[in-house]
N, C-alpha and C positions, 0 to 999 in steps of 0.2 A: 280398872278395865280388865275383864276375864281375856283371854288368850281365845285369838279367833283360829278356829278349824279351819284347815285347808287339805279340801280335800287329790287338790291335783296334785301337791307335793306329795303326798302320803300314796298316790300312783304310782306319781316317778320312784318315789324313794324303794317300791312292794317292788317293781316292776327290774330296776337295775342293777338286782344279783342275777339274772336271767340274761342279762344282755352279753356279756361275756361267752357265757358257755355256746352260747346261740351262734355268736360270732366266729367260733373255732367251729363247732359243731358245722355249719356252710362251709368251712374250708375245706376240713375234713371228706366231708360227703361228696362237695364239686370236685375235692382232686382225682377222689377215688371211683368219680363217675368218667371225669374226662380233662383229667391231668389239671395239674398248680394253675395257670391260669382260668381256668375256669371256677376254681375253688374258691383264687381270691375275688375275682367277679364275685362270686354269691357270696361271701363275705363281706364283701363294700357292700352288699345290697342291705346285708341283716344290719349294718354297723348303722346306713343311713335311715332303716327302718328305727333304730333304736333312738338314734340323736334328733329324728323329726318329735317324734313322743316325749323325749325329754325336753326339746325346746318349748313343745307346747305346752304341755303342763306347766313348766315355768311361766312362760309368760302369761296363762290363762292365770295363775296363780298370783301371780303380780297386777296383772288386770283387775279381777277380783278384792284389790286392796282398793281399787280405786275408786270405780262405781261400774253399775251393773251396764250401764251404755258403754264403760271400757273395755269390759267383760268380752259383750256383744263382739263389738268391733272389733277384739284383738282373736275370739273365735271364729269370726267372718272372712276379717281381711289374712290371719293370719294365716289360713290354711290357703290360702290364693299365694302369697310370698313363698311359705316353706313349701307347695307344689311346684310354684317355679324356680326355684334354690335345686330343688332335687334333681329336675329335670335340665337345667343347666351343668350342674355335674355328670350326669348322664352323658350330656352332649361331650361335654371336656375328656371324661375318662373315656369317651368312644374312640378319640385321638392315638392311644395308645393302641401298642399291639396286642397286648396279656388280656384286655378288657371283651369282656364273652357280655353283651346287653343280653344274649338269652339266657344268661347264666344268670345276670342280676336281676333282671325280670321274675325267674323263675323262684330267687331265692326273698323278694321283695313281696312277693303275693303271696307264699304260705307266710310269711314271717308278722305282715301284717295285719291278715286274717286272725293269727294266733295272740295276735297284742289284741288288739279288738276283743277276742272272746277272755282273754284274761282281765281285760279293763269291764268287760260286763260283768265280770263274775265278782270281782272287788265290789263294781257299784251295787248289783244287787247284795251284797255283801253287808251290806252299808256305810262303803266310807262315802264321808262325806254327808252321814248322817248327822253330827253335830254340826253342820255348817252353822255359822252365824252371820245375817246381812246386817251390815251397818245400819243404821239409825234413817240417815240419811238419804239412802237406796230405796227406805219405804217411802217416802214420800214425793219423792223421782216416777217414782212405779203407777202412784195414785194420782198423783198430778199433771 
């Protein structure tokens, strides 16, 4: 049996030397707009930008082992969970004093926007080019 492409690992994996610097980088920038707690606000925003794209890939990536209805459902349902995962921490860190939601907002929407355009640029790239469907997926498909 040849070794199957995957291409969401090989995202996460381009994608999370980037997540670090990104994550200092929003510290850096919110302290120096409008002091430490605001820094770390957009910090937690980049960190949870980064760990929603990691989890997804993974799991799309594990889905993808399974069968393409896994696939579906773990792209479907999963972005409905890890939307409401995010937005529950949202709520909880609101609790806090240090916590700026317009700082995490603010640092959530470029940071997103920028994984998005780096994940089109890998796809049109071609990873993900040697994908290979199981056997089994074609006749799920057909049938």
């Amino acid at each position: 049996m040849e070794p199957r492409a995957e291409p969401e690992r090989e995202m996460v994996r381009r994608v999370a030397p980037y997540g670090p610097p990104a994550i200092v980088l929003a510290l850096f920038v919110g302290g120096l707009a409008a002091g430490w707690n605001v820094g770390l606000s957009a910090a937690i925003g980049v960190a949870i930008v980064m760990a929603n794209f990691v989890v997804n890939g993974l799991s799309l990536a594990r889905a993808a082992r399974v069968s393409l209805t896994a696939l579906s459902a773990v792209a479907m349902g999963g972005f409905v969970v890890r939307l409401g995962v995010i937005v529950a921490i949202m709520f909880l860190l609101d609790r806090f004093a240090f916590f700026s939601p317009l700082a995490f907002g603010l640092a959530v929407l470029p940071a997103t926007i920028l994984l998005l355009g780096f994940e089109m640029k890998l796809m049109a790239g071609g990873v993900g080019r040697e994908l290979i469907l199981p056997a089994g997926d074609e006749q799920e498909v057909a049938g």
